[in-house]
C-alpha positions in Angstrom: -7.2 -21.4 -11.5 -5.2 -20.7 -14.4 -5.0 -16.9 -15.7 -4.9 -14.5 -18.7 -5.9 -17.8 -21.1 -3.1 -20.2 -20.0 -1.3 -21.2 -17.1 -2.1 -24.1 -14.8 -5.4 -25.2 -13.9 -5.2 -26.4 -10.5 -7.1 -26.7 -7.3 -5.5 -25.2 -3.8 -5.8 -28.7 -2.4 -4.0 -29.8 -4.9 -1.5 -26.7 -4.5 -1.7 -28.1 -0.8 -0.9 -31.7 -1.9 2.3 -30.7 -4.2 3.2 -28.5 -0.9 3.0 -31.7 1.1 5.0 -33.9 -1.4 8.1 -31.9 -1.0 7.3 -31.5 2.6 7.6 -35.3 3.3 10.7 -34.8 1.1 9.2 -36.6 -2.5 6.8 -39.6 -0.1 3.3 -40.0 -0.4 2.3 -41.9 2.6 5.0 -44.9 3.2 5.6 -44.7 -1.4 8.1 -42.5 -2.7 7.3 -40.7 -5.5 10.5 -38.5 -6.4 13.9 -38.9 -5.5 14.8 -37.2 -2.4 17.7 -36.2 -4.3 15.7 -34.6 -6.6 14.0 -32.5 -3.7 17.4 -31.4 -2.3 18.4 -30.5 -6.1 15.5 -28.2 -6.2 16.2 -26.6 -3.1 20.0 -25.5 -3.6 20.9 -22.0 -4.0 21.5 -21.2 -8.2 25.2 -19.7 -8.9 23.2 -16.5 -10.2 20.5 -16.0 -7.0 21.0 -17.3 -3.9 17.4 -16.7 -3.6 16.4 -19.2 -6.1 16.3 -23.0 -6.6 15.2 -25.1 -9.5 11.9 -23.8 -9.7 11.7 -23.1 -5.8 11.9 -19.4 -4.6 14.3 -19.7 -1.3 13.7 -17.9 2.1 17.5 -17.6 2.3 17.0 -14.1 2.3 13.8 -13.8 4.2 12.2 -12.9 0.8 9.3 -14.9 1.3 9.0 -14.8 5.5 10.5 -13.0 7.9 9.3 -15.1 10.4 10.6 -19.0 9.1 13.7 -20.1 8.5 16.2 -20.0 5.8 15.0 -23.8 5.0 11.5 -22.3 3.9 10.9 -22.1 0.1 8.1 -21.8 -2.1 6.6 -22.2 -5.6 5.2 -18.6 -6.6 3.2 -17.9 -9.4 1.5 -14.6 -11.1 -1.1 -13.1 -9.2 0.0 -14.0 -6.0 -0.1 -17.7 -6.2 2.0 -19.3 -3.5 3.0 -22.6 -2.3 4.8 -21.8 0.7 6.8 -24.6 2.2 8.5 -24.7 6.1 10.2 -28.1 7.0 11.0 -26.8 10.3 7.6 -26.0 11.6 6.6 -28.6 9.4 3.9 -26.8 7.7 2.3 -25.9 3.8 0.6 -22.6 3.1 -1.1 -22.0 -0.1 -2.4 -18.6 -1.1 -4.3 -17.9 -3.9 -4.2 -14.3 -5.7 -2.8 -12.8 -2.7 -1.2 -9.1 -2.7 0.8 -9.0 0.2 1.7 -12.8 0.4 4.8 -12.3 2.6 2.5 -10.6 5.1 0.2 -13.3 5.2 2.6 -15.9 5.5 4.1 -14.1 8.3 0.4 -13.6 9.9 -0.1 -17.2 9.6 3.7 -18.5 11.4 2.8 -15.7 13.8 -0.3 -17.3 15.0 1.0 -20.6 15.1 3.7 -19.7 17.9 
């Protein structure tokens, strides 16, 4: 849902299906719908925040899990909106108006092990 009277109307499985679309690295199925040198664009470190992509939080700093990897990123939005991304366990997390996201993220890796 969008907030405060703007913002993004959008659906968690559609969250979930962006999530997925970087996941499989810009493929839908066996079609390719961005670059996959667009996806590794997004996901490189910024001169200013090695914490931050083009529009992709990075777990380089365990800022979003402690539990994945530094190849983990996510999309986060106000409220506690998260599209959480880990290519290693190959896995999407979405979390809607969440307060402790990093918590739940870790919650959810954890009982996945």
């Amino acid at each position: 849902g969008a907030h405060w009277g703007g913002g993004l109307w959008v659906s968690t499985r559609d969250h979930a299906r962006f999530g997925h679309l970087y996941l499989n690295r810009g493929a839908w199925g066996d079609r390719a719908i961005l670059d996959q040198s667009w996806i590794e664009a997004t996901r490189e470190p910024c001169p200013l925040n090695p914490g931050y992509g083009l529009m992709w939080w990075l777990n380089a700093e365990m800022s979003i899990s402690r539990l994945a990897g530094v190849g983990a990123f996510a999309a986060r939005g106000a409220g506690g909106n998260v599209i959480f991304v880990d290519p290693q366990r190959e896995v999407v997390i979405v979390l809607r108006w969440c307060r402790h996201t990093r918590e739940v993220i870790d919650a959810v890796l954890g009982a996945m092990t």
